[in-house]
C-alpha positions as CSV (number, residue, x, y, z in Angstrom):
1,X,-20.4,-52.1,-48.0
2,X,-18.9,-55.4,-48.7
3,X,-17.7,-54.1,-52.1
4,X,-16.3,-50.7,-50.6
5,X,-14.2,-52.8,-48.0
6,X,-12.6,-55.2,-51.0
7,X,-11.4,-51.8,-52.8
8,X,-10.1,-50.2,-49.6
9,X,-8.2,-53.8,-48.8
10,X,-6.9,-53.1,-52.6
11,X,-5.5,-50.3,-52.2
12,X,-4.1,-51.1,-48.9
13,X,-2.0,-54.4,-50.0
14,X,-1.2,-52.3,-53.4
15,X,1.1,-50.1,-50.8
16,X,2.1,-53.2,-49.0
17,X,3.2,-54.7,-52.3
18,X,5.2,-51.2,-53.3
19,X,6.8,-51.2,-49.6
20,X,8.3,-54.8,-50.0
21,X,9.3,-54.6,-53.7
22,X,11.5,-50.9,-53.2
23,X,14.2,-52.0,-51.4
24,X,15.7,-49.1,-51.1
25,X,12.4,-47.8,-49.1
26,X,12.6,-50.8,-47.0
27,X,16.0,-50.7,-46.3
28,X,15.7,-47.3,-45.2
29,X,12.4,-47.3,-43.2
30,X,13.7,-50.6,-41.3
31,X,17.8,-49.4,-41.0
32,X,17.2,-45.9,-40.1
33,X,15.7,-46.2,-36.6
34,X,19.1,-48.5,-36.0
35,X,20.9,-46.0,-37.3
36,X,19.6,-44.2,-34.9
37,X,19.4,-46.4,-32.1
38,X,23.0,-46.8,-32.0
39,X,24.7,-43.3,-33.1
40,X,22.4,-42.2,-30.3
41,X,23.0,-44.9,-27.7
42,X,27.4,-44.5,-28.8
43,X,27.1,-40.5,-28.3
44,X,25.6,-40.1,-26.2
45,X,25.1,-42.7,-23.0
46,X,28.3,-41.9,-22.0
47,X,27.5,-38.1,-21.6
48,X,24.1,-38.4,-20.4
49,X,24.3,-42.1,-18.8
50,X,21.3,-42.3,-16.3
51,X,18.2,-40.2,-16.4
52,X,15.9,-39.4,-13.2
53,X,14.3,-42.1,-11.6
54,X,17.3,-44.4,-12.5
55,X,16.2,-45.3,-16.2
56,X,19.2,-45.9,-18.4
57,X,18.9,-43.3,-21.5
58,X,18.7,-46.2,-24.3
59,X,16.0,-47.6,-22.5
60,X,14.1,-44.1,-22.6
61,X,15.0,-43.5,-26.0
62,X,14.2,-46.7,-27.8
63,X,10.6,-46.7,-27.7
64,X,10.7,-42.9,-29.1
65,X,12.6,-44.1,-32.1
66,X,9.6,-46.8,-32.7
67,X,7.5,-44.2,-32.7
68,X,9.3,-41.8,-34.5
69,X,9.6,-44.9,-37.3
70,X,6.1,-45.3,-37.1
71,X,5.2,-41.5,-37.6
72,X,8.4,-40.9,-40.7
73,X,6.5,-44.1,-42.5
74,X,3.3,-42.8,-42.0
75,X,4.0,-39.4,-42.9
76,X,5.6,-40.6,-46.4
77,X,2.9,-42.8,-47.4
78,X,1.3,-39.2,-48.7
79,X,4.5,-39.6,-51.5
80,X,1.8,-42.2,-52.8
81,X,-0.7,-39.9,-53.9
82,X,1.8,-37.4,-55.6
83,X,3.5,-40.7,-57.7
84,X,0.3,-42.2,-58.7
85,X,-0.8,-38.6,-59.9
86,X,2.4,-38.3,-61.7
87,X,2.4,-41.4,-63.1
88,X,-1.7,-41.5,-64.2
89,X,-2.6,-44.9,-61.7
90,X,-4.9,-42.2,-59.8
91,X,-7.1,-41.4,-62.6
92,X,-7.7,-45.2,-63.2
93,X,-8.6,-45.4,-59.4
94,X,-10.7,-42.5,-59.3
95,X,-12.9,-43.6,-62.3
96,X,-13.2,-47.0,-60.5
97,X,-17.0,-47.5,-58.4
98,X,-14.3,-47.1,-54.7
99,X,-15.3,-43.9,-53.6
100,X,-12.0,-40.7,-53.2
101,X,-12.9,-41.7,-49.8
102,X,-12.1,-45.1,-50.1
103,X,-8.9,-44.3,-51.4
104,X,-8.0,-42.4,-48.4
105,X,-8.4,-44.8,-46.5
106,X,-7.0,-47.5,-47.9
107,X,-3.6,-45.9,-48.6
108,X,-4.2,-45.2,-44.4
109,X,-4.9,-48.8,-43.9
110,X,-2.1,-49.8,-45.6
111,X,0.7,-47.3,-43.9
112,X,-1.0,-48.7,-40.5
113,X,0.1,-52.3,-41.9
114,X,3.8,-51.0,-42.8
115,X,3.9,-49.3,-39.4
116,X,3.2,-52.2,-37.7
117,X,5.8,-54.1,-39.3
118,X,8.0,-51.8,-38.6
119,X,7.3,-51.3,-35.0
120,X,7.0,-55.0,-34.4
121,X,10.7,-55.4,-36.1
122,X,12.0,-52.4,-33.7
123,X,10.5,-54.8,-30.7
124,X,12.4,-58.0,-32.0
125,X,15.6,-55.8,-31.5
126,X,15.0,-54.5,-28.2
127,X,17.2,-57.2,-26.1
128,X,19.7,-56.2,-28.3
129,X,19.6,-52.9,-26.6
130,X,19.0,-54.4,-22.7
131,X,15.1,-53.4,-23.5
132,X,13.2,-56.4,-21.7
133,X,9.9,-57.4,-23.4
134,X,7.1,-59.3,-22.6
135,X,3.9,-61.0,-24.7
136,X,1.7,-58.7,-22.9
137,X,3.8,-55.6,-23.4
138,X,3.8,-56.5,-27.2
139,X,0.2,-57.3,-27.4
140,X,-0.6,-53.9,-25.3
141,X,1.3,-51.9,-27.9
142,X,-0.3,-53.3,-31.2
143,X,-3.3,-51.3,-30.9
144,X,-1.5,-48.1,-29.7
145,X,0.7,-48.0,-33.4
146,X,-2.0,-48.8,-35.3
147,X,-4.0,-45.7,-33.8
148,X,-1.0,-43.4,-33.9
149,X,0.0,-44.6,-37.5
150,X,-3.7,-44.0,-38.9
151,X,-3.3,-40.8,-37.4
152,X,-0.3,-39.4,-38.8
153,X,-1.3,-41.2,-42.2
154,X,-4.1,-39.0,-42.4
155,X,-1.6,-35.5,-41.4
156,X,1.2,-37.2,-44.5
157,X,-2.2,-37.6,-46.9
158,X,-3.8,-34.5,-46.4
159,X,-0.3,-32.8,-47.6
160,X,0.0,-35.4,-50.2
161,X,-3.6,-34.4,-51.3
162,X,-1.9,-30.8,-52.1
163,X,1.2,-31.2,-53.8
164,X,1.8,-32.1,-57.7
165,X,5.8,-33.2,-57.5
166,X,7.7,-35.5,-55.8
167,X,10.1,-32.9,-55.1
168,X,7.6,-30.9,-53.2
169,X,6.2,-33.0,-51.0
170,X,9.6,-34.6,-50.1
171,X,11.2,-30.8,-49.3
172,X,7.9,-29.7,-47.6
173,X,7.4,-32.9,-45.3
174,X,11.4,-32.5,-44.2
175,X,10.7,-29.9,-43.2
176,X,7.8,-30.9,-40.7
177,X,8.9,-34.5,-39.9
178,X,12.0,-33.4,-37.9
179,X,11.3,-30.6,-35.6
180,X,8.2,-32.5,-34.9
181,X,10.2,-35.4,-34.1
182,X,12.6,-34.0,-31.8
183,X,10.1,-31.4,-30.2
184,X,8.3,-34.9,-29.2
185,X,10.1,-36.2,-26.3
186,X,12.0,-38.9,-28.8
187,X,15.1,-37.7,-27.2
188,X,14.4,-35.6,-23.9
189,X,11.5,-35.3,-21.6
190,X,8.8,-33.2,-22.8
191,X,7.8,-31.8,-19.2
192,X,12.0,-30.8,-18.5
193,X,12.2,-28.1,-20.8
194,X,12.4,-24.7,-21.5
195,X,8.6,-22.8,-21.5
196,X,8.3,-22.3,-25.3
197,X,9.7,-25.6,-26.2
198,X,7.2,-27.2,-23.6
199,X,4.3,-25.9,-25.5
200,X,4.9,-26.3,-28.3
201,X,5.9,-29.9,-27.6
202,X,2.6,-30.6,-26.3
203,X,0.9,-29.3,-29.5
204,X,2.1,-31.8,-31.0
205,X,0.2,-34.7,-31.5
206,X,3.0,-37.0,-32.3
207,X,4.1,-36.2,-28.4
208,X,1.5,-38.2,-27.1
209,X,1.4,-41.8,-29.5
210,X,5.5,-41.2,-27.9
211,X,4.7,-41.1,-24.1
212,X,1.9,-43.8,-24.6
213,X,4.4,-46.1,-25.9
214,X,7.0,-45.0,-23.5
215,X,4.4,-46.0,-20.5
216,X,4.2,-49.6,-22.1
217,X,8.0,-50.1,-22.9
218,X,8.8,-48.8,-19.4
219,X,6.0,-50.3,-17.1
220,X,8.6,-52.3,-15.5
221,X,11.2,-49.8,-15.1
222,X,9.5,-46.7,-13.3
223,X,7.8,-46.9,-10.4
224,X,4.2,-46.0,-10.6
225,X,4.2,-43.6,-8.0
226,X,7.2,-41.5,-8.9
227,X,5.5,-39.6,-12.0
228,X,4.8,-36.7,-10.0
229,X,8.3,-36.2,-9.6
230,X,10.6,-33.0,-9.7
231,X,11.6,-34.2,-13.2
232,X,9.5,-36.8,-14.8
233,X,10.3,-38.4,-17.7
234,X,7.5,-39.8,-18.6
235,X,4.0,-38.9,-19.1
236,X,2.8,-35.0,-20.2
237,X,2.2,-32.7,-17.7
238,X,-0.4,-29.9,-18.4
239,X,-2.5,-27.6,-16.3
240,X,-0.9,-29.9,-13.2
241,X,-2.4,-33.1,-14.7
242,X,-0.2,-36.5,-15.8
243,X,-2.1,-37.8,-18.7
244,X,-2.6,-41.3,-18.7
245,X,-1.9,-43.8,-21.4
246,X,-5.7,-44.0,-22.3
247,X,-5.7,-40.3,-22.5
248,X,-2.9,-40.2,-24.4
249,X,-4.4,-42.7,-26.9
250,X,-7.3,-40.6,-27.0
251,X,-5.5,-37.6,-27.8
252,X,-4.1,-39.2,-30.8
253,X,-7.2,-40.7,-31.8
254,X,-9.2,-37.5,-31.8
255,X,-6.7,-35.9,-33.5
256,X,-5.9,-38.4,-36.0
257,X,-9.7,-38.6,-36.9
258,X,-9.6,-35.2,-37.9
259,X,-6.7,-35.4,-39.9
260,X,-8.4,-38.1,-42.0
261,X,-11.6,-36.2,-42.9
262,X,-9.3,-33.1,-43.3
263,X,-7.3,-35.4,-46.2
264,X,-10.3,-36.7,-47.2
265,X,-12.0,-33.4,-47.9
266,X,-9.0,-32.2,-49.0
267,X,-8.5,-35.2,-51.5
268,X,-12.2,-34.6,-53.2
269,X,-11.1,-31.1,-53.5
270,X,-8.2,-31.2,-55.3
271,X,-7.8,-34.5,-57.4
């Protein structure tokens, strides 16, 4: 066990090392949810200004575009597998005693790590969007990208698992990343939409790591009892229930867990 835990760690602060040494990856996984914050918060605040329940529309955006950070790094770290099958690495690792398994995971362990960063970078910005923070509102969100980033780890590795080129997997996971990302509530309530859009929405498991951080970001900002309004903006509304933050948690935690034994399974398959 001890042994199995030193190769997963391995493999996890080998991705840590890649992340900080391309610059051009971390200038890209750190700039673009700015990029974002502001072309966004320019555009449109002025056309959309206030949502219901008096919460300005920065404020509701901003912690979408931590998770949407969270979920495009995540989703990526699959490119891992395709480069170090190009390149030959994976053969060396896969002749090593660390189970494919083990690999698997530590490449999940280690987008988790990068996520993190990324998320806790996002929160060192916020007053510069009027997003008040506390310790405990920090603290309470930790655990909440860690779960969602294993999660959609385990979704960018199981594709990774099945592609041979670079190419590929970059074309294929553009092509899932952003309709997922906007059909997630990043940018508009989830329950305030037209009927197809809705469920589809709330297939999507990256709709629900987005409300739970949401909940956290704006504890302060929306009454408690007002999320059974005519137009909610946050929480996901289905068969007349509100989840809750833990459900939402859970959600993405179920989900994620069966993404990772799907990449996994995958991953012994087709190496």
């Amino acid at each position: 066990m001890r042994d199995s835990l030193r190769g997963i760690w391995v493999i996890a602060y080998r991705e840590l090392l890649r992340f900080f040494r391309e610059r051009s990856r971390l200038a890209s996984a750190l700039g673009m949810p700015i990029i974002f914050l502001i072309v966004f918060s320019e555009g449109l605040k002025r056309q959309i200004g206030v949502l219901a329940m008096g919460v300005d529309f920065v404020k509701f955006m901003y912690p979408g575009i931590i998770a949407m950070a969270v979920f495009i790094n995540a989703v990526f770290s699959g490119l891992s597998v395709v480069w170090d099958r190009e390149i030959g690495f994976l053969k060396e690792v896969l002749v090593s005693p660390l189970s494919r398994s083990g690999v698997v995971l530590g490449k999940a362990v280690g987008a988790s790590a990068i996520g993190l960063i990324q998320a806790l970078v996002m929160l060192a910005l916020a007053p510069a969007f009027d997003v008040s923070l506390s310790l405990k509102i920090v603290l309470e969100l930790i655990p909440i990208v860690i779960v969602l980033s294993l999660a959609m780890a385990g979704f960018g590795l199981l594709i990774g698992s099945r592609m041979r080129s670079q190419q590929g997997f970059q074309v294929l996971v553009q092509m899932v990343v952003f309709p997922l990302t906007f059909l997630a509530g990043v940018f508009f309530p989830v329950n305030n939409v037209p009927r197809w859009m809705e469920i589809v929405s709330k297939l999507n498991p990256l709709t629900y790591g987005v409300d739970a951080i949401r909940r956290i970001v704006l504890a302060g900002e929306v009454p408690r009892g007002t999320l059974a309004s005519s137009h909610p903006i946050i929480g996901v509304t289905m068969f007349g229930h509100t989840t809750t933050t833990i459900e939402d948690v859970a959600v993405v935690g179920l989900l994620g867990a069966a993404l990772l034994v799907a990449a996994i399974f995958s991953f012994n398959r087709q190496v």
